[in-house]
Residue, then its C-alpha position, 0 to 999 in steps of 0.5 A: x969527940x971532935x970539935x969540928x962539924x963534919x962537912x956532912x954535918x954541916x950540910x945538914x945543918x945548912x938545910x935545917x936553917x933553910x940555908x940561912x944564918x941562925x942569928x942574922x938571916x943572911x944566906x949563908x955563902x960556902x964559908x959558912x960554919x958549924x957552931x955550937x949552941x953550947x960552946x964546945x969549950x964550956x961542954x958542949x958536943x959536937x952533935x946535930x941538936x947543939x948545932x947550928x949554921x952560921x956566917x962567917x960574922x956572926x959566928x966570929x962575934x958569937x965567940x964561946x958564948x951559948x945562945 
């Protein structure tokens, strides 16, 4: 299994948070990235159900942890 979201991935992603970040609501830019909900290095997988849109900041200072 990939760690990273597909661009498809993360347009789908995008659309289901309504083009905003999952944490802080900010509109997400071009930037903007595919994170697990569950951490990918504590089992997580790259699936849609454990995905989310985050920006850039937020996903940074989410880290490895599950939200």
């Amino acid at each position: 299994m990939k760690r990273l979201f597909t661009a498809r991935q993360k347009k789908i992603l995008a659309l289901a948070s309504g083009n905003k970040c999952k944490i802080c609501g900010d509109v997400l830019n071009k930037n903007f990235e595919g994170d697990h909900i569950r951490s990918y290095s504590k089992g997580g997988k790259t699936l849609l159900p454990n995905g989310q849109a985050l920006c850039l900041p937020c996903n940074r200072k989410k880290g490895n942890k599950s939200q």
